[in-house]
PDB file of N, CA, C and O in Angstrom, chain B, residues numbered from 101:
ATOM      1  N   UNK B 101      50.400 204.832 112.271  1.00  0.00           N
ATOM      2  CA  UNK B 101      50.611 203.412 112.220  1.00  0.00           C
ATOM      3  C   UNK B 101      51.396 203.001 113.475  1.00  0.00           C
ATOM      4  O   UNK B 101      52.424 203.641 113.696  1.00  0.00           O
ATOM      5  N   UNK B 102      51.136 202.256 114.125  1.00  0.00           N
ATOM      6  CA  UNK B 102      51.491 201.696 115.044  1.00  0.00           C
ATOM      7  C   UNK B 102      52.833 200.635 115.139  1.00  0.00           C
ATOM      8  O   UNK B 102      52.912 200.106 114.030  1.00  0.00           O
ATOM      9  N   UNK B 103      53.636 200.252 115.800  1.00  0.00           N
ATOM     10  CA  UNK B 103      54.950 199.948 115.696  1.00  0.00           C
ATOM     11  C   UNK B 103      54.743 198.340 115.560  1.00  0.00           C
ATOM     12  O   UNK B 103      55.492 197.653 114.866  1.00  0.00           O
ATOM     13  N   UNK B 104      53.958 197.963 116.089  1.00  0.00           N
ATOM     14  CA  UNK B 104      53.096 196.596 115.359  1.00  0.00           C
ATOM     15  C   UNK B 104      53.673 196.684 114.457  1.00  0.00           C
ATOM     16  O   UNK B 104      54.765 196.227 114.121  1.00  0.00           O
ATOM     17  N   UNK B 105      52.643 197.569 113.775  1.00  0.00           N
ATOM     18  CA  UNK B 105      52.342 196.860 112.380  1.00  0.00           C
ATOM     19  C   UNK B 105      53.150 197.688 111.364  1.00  0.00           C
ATOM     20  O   UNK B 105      52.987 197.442 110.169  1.00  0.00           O
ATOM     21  N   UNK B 106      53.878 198.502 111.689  1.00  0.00           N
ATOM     22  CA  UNK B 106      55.495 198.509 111.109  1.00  0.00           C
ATOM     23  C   UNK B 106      56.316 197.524 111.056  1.00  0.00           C
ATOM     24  O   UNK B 106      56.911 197.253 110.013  1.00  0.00           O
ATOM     25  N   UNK B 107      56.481 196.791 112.257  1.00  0.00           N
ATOM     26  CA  UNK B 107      57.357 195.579 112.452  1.00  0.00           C
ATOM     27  C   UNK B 107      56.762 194.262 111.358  1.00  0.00           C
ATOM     28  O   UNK B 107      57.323 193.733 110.398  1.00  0.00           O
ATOM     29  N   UNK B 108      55.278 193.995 112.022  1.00  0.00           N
ATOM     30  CA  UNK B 108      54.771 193.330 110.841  1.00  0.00           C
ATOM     31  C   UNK B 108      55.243 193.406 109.408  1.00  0.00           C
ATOM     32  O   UNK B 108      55.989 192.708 108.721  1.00  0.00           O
ATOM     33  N   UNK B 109      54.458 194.635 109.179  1.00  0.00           N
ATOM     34  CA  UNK B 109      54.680 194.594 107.503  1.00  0.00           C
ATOM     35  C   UNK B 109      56.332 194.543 107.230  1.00  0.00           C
ATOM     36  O   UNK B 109      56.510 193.925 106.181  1.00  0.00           O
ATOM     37  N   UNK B 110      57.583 194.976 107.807  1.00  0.00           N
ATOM     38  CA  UNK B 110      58.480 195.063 107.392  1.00  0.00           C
ATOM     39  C   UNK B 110      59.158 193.221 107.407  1.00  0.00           C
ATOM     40  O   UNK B 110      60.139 192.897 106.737  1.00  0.00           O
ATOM     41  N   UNK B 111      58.529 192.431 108.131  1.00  0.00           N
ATOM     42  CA  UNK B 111      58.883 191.147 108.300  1.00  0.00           C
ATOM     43  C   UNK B 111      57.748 190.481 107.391  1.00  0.00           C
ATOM     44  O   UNK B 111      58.103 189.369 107.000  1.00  0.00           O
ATOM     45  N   UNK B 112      56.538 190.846 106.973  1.00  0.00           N
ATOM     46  CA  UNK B 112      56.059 190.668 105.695  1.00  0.00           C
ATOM     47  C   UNK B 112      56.539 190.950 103.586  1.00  0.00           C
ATOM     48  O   UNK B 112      56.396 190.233 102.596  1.00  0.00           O
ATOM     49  N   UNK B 113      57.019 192.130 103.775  1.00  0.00           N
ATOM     50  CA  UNK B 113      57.305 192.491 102.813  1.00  0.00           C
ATOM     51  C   UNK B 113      58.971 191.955 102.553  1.00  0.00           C
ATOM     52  O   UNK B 113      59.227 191.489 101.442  1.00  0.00           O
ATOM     53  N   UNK B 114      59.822 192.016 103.354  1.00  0.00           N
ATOM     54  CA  UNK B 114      60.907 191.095 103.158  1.00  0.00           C
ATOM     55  C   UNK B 114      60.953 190.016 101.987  1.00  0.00           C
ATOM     56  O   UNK B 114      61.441 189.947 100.859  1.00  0.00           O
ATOM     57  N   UNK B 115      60.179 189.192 102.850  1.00  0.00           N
ATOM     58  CA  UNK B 115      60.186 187.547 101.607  1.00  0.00           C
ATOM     59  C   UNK B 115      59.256 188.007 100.649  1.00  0.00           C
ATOM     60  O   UNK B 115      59.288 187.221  99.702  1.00  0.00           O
ATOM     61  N   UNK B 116      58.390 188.970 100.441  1.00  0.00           N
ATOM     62  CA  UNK B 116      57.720 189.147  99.085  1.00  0.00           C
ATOM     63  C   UNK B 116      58.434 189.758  97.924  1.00  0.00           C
ATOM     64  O   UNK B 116      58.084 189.736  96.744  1.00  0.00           O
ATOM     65  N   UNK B 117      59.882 190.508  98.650  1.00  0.00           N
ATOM     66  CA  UNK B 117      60.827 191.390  98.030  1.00  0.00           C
ATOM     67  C   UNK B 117      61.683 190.032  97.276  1.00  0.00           C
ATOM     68  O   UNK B 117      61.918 189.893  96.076  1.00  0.00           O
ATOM     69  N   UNK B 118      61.965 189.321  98.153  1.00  0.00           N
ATOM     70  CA  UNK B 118      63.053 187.942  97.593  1.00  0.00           C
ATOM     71  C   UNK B 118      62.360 187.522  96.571  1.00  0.00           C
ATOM     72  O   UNK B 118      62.852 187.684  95.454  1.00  0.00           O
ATOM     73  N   UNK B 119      60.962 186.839  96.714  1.00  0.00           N
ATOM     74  CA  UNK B 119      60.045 186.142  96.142  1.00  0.00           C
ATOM     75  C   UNK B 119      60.040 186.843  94.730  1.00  0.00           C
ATOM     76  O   UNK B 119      60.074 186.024  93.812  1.00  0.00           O
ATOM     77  N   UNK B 120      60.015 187.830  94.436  1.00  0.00           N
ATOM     78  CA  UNK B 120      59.653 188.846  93.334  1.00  0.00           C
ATOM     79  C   UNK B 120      60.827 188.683  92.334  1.00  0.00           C
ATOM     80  O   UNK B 120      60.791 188.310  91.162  1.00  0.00           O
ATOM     81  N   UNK B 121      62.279 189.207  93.398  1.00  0.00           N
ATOM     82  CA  UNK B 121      63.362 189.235  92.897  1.00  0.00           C
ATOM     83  C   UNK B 121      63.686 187.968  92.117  1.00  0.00           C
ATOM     84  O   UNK B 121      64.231 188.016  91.014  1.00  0.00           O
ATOM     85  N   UNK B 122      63.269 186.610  92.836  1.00  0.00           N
ATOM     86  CA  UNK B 122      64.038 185.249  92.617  1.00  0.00           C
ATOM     87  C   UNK B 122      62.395 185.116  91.079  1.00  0.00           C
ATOM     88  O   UNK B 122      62.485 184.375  90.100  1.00  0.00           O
ATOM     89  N   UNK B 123      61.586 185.719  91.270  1.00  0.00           N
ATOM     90  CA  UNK B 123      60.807 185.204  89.843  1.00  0.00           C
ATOM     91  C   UNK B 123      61.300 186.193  88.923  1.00  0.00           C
ATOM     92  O   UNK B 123      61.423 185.725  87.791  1.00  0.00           O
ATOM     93  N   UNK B 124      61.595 187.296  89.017  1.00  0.00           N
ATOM     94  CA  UNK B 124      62.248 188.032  88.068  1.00  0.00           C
ATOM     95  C   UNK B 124      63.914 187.316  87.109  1.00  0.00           C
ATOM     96  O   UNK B 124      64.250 187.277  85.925  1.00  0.00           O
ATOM     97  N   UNK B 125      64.396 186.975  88.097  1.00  0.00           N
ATOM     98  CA  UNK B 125      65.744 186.776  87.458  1.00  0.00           C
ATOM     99  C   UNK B 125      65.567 185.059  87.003  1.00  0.00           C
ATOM    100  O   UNK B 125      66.360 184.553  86.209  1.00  0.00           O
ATOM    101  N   UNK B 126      64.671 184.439  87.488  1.00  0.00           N
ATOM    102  CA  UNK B 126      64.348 183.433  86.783  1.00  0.00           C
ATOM    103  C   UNK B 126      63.649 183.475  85.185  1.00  0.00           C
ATOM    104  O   UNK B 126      64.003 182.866  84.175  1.00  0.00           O
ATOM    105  N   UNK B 127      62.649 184.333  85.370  1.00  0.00           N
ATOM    106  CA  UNK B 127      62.439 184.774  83.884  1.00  0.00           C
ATOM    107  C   UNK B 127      63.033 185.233  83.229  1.00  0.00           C
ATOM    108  O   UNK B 127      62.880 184.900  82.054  1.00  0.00           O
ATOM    109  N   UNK B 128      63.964 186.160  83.511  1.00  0.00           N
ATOM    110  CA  UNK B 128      65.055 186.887  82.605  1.00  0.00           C
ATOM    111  C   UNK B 128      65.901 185.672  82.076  1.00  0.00           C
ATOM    112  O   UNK B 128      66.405 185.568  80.958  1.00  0.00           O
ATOM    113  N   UNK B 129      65.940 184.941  82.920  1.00  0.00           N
ATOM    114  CA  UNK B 129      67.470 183.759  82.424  1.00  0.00           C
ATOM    115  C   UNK B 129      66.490 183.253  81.285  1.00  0.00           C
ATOM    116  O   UNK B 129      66.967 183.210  80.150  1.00  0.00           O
ATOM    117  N   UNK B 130      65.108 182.846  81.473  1.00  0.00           N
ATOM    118  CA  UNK B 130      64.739 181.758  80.881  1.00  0.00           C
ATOM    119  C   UNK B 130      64.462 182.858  79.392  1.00  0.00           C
ATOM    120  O   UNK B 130      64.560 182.190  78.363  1.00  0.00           O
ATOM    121  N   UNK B 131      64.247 183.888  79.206  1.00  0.00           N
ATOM    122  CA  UNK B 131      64.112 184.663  78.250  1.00  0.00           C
ATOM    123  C   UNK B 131      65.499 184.811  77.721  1.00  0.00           C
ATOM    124  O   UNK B 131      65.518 184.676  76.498  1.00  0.00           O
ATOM    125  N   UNK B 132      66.350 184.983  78.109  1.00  0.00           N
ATOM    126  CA  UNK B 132      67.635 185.419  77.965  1.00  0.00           C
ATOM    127  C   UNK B 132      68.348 183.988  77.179  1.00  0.00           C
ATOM    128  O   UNK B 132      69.174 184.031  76.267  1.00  0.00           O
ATOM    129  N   UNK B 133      67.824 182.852  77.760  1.00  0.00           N
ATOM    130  CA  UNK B 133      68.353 181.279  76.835  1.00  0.00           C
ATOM    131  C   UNK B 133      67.322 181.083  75.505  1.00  0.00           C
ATOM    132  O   UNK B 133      67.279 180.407  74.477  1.00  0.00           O
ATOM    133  N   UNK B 134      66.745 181.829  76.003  1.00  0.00           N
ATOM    134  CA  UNK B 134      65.819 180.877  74.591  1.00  0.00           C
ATOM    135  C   UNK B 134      65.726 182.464  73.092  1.00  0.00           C
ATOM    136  O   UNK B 134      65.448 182.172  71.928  1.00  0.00           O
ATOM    137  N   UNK B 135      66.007 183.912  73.510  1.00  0.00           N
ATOM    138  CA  UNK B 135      65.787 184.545  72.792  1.00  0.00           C
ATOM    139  C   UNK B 135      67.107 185.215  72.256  1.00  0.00           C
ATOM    140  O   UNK B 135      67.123 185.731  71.139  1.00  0.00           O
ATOM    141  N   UNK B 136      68.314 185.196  73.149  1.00  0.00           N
ATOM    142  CA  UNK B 136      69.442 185.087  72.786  1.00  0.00           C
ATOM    143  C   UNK B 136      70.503 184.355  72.408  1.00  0.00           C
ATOM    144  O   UNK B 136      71.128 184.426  71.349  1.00  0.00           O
ATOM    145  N   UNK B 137      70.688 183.584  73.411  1.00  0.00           N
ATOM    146  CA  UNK B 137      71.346 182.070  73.178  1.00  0.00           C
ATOM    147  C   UNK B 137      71.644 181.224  74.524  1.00  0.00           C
ATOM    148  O   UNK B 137      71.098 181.792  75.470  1.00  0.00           O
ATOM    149  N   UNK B 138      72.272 180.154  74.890  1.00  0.00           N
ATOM    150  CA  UNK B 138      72.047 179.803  76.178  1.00  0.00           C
ATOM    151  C   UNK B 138      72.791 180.063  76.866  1.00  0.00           C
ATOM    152  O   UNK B 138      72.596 179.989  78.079  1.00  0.00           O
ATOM    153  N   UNK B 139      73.941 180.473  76.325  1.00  0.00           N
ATOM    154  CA  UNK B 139      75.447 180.637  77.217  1.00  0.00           C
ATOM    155  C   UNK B 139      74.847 182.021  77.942  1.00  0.00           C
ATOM    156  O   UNK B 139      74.871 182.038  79.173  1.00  0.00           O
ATOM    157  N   UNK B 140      74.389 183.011  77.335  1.00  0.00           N
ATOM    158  CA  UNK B 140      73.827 184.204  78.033  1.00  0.00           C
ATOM    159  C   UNK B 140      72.836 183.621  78.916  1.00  0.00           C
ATOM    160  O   UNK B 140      72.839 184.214  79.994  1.00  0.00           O
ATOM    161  N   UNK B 141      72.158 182.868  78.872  1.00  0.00           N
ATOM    162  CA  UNK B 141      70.968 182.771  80.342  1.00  0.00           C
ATOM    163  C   UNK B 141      71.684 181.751  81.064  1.00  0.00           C
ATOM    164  O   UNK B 141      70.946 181.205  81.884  1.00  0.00           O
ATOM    165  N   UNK B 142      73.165 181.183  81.050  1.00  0.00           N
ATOM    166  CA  UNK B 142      73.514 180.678  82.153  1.00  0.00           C
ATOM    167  C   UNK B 142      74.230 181.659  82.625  1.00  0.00           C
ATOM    168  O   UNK B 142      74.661 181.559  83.774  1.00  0.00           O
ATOM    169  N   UNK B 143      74.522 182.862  81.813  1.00  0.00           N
ATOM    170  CA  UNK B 143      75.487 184.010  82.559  1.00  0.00           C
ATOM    171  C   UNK B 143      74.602 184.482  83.346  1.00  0.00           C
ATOM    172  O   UNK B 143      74.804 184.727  84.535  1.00  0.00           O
ATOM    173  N   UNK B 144      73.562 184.647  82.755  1.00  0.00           N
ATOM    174  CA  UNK B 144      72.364 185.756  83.889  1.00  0.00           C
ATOM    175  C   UNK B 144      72.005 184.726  85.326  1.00  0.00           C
ATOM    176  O   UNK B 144      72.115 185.280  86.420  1.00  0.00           O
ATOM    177  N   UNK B 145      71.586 183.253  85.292  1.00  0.00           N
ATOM    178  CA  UNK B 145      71.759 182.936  85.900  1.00  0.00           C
ATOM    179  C   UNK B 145      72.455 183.118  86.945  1.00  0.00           C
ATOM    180  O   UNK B 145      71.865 183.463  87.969  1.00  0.00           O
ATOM    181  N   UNK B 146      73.810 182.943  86.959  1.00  0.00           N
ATOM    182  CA  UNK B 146      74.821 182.978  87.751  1.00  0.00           C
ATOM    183  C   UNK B 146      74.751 184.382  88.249  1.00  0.00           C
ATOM    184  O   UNK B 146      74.517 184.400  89.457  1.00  0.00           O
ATOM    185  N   UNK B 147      74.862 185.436  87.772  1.00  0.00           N
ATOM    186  CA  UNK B 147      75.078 186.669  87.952  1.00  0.00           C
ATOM    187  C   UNK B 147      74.142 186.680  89.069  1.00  0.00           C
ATOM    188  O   UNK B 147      74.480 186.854  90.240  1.00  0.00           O
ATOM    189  N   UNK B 148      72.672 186.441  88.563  1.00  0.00           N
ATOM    190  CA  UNK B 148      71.205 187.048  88.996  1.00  0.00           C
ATOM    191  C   UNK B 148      70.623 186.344  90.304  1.00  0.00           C
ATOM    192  O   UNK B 148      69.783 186.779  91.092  1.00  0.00           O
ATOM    193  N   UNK B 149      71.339 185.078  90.308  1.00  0.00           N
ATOM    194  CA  UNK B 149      70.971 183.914  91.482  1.00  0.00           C
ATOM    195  C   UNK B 149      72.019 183.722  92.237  1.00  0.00           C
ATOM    196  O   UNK B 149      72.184 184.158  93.377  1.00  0.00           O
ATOM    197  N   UNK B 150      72.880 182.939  91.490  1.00  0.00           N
ATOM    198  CA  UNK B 150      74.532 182.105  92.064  1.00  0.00           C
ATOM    199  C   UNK B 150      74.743 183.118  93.062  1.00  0.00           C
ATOM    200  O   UNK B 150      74.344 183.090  94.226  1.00  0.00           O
ATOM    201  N   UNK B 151      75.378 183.970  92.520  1.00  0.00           N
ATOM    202  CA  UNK B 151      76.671 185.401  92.755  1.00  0.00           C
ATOM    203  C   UNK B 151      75.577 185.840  94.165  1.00  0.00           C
ATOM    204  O   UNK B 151      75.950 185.299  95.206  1.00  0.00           O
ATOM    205  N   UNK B 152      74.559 186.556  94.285  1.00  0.00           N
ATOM    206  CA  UNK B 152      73.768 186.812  95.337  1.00  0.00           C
ATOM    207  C   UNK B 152      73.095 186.065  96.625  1.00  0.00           C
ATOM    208  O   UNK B 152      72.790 186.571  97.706  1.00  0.00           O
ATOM    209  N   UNK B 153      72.960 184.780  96.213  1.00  0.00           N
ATOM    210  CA  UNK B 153      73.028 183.429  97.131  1.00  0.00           C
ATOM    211  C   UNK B 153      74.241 183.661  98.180  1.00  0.00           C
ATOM    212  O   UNK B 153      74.318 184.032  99.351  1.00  0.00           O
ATOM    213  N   UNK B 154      75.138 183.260  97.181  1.00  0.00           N
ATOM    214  CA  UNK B 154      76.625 183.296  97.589  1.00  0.00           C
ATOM    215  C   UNK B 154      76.964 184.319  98.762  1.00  0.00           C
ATOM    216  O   UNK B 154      77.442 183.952  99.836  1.00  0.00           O
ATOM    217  N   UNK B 155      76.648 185.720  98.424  1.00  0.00           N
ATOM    218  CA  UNK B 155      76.613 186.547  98.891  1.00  0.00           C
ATOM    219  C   UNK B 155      76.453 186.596 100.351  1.00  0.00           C
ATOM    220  O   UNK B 155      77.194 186.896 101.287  1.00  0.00           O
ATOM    221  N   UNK B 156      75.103 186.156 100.219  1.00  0.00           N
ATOM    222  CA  UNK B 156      74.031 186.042 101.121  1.00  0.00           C
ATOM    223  C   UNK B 156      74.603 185.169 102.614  1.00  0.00           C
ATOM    224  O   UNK B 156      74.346 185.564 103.752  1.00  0.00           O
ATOM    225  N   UNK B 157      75.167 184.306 102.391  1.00  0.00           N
ATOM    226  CA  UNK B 157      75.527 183.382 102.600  1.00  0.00           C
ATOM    227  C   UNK B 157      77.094 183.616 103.928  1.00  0.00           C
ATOM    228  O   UNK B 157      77.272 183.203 105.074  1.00  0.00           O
ATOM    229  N   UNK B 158      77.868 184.413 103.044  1.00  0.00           N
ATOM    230  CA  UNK B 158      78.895 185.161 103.563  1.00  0.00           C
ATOM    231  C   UNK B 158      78.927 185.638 104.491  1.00  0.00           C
ATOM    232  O   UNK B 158      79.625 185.426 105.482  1.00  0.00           O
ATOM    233  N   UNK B 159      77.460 187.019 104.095  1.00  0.00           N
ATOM    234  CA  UNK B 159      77.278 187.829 104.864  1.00  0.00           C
ATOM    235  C   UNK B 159      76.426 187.289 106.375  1.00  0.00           C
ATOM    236  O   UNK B 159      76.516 187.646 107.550  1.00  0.00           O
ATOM    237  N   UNK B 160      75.633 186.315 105.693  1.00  0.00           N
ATOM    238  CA  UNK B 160      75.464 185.893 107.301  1.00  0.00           C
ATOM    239  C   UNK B 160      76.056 184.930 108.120  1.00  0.00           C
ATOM    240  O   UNK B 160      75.652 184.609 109.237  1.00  0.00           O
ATOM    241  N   UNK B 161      77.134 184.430 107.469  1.00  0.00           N
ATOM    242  CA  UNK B 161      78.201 183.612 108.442  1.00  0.00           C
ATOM    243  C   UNK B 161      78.892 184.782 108.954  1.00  0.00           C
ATOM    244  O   UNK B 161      78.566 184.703 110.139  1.00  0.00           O
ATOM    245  N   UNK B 162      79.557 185.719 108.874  1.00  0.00           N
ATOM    246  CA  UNK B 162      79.949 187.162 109.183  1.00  0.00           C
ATOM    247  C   UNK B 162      79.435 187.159 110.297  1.00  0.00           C
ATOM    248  O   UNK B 162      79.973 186.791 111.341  1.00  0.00           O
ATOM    249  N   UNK B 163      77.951 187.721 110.098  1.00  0.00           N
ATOM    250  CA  UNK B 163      77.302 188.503 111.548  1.00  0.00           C
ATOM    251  C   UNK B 163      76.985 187.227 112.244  1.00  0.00           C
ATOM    252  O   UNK B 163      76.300 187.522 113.223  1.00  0.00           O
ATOM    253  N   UNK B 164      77.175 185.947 112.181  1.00  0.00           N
ATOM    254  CA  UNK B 164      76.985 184.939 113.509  1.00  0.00           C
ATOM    255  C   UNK B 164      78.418 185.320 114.170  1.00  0.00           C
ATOM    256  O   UNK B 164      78.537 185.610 115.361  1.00  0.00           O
ATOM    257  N   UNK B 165      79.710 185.271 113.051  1.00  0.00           N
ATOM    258  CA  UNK B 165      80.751 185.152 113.707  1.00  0.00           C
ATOM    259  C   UNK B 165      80.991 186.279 114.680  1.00  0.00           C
ATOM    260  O   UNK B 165      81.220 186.215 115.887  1.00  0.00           O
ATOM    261  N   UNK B 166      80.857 187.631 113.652  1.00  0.00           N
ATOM    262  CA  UNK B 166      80.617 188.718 114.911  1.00  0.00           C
ATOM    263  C   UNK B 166      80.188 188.487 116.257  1.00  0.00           C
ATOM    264  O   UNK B 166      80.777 188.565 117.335  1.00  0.00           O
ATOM    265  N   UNK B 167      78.907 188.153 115.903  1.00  0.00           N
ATOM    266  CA  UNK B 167      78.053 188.287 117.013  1.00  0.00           C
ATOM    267  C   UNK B 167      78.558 187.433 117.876  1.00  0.00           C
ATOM    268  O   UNK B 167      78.698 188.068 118.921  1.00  0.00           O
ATOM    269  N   UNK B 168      79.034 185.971 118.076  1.00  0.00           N
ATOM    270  CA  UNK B 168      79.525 184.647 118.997  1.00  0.00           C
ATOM    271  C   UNK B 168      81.043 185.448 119.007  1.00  0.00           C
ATOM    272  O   UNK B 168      81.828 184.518 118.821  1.00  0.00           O
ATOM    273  N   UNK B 169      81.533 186.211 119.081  1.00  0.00           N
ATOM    274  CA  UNK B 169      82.682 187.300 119.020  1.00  0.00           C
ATOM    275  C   UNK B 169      82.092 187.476 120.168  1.00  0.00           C
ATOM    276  O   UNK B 169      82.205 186.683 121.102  1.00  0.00           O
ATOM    277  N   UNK B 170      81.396 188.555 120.201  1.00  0.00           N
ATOM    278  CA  UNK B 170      80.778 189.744 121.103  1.00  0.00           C
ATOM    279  C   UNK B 170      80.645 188.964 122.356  1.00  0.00           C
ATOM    280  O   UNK B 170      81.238 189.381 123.350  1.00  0.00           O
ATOM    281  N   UNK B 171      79.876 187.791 122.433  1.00  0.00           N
ATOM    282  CA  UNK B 171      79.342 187.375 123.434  1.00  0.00           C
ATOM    283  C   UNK B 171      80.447 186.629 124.434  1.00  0.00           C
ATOM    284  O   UNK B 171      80.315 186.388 125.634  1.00  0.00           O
ATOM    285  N   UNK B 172      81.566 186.342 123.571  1.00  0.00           N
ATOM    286  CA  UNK B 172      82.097 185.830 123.842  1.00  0.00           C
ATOM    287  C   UNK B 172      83.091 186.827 125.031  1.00  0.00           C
ATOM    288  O   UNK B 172      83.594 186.441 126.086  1.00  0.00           O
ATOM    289  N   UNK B 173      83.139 188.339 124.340  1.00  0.00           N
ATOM    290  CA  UNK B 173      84.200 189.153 125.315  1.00  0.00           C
ATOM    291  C   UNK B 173      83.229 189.651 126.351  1.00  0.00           C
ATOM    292  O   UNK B 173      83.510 189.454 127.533  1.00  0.00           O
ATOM    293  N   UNK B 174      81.968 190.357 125.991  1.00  0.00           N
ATOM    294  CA  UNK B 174      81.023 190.478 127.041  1.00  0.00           C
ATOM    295  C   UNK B 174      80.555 189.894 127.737  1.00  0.00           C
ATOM    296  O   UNK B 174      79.971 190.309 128.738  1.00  0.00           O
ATOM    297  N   UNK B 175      80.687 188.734 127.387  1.00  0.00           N
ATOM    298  CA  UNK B 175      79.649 187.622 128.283  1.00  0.00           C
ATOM    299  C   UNK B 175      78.467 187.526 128.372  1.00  0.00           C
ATOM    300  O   UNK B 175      78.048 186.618 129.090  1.00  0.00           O
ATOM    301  N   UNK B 176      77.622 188.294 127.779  1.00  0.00           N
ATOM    302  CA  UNK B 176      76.037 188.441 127.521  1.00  0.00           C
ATOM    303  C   UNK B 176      75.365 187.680 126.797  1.00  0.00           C
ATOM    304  O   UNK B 176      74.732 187.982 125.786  1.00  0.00           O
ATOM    305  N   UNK B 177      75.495 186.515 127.364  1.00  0.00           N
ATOM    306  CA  UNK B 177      74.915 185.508 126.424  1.00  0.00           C
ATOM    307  C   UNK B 177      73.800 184.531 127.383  1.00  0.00           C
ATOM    308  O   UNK B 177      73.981 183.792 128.351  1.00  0.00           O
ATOM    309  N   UNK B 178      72.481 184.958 126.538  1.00  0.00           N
ATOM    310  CA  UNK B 178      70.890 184.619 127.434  1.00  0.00           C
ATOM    311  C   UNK B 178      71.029 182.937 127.449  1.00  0.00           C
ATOM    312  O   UNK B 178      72.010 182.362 126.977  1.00  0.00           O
ATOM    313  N   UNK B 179      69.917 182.264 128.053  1.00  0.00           N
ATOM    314  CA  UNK B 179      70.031 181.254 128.155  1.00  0.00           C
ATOM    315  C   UNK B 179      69.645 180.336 126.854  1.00  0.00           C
ATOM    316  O   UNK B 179      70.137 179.216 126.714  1.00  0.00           O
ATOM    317  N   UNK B 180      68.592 180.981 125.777  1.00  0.00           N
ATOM    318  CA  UNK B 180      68.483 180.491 124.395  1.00  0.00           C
ATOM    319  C   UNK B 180      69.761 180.482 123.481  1.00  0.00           C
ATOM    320  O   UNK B 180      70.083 179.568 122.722  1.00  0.00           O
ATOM    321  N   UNK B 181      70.540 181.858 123.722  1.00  0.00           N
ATOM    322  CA  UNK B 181      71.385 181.431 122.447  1.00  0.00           C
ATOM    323  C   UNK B 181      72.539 180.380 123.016  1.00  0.00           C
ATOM    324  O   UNK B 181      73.308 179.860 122.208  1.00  0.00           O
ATOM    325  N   UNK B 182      72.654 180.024 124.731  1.00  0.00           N
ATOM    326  CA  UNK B 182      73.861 179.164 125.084  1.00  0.00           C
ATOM    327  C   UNK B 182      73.254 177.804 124.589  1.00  0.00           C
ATOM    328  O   UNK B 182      74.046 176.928 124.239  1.00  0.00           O
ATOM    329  N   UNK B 183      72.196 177.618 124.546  1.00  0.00           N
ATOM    330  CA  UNK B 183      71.862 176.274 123.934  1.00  0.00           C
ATOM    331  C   UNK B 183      72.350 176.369 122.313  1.00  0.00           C
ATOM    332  O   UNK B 183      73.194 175.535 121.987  1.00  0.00           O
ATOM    333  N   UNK B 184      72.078 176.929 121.698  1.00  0.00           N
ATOM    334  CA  UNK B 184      72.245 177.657 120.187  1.00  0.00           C
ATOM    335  C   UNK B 184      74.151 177.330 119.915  1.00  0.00           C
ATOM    336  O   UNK B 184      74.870 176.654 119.179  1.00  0.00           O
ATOM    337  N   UNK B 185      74.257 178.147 120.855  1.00  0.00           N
ATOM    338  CA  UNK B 185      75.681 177.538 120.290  1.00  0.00           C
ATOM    339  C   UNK B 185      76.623 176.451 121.123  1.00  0.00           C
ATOM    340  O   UNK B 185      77.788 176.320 120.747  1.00  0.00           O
ATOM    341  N   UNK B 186      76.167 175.715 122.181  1.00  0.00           N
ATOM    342  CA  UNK B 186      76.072 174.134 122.462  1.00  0.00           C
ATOM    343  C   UNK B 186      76.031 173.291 121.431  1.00  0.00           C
ATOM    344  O   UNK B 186      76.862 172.669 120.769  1.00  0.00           O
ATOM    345  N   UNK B 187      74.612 173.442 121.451  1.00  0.00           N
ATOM    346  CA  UNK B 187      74.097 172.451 119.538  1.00  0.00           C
ATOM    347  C   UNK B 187      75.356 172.644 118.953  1.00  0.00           C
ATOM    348  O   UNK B 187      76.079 171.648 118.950  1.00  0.00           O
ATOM    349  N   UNK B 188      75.931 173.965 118.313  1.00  0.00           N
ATOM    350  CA  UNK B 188      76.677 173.868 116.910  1.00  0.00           C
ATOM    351  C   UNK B 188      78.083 173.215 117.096  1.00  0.00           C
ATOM    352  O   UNK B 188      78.726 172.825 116.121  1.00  0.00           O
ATOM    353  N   UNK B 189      78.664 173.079 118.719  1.00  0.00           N
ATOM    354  CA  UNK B 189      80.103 172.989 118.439  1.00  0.00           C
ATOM    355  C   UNK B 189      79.894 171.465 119.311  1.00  0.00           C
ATOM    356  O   UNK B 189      80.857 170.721 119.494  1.00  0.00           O
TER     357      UNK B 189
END
């Protein structure tokens, strides 16, 4: 297999992994309110969506900050991302 289509599929299968995940824990909640009770499928909710969003979220304000870190002591910063972080500040 060719590095193509390694790269491909791995930037394919990504959002099919989310996609899967986010219909899974949506069904669980909605099974979880109606066959247990509701306070449990707003827990799963939260747990299964909220809490990992959240996460998500963290972790990639993190690696911008890192990264506008880095560039900042190296100075290696191309001419796309100086527009990039122009725009933000």
């Amino acid at each position: 297999m060719s590095r193509v289509w390694k790269k491909f599929l791995g930037k394919f299968v990504e959002p099919l992994a989310y996609m899967a995940y986010g219909m899974f824990a949506i069904g669980l909640t909605m099974w979880s309110g109606t066959v247990v009770n509701q306070g449990t499928g707003i827990a799963v909710f939260f747990i299964m969506i909220v809490i990992p969003a959240f996460a998500y979220l963290i972790r990639d304000m993190w690696r911008d900050a890192k990264r506008e870190v880095e560039w900042e002591v190296t100075g290696k910063v191309t001419e796309k991302y100086k527009c990039l972080i122009n725009s933000q500040q």
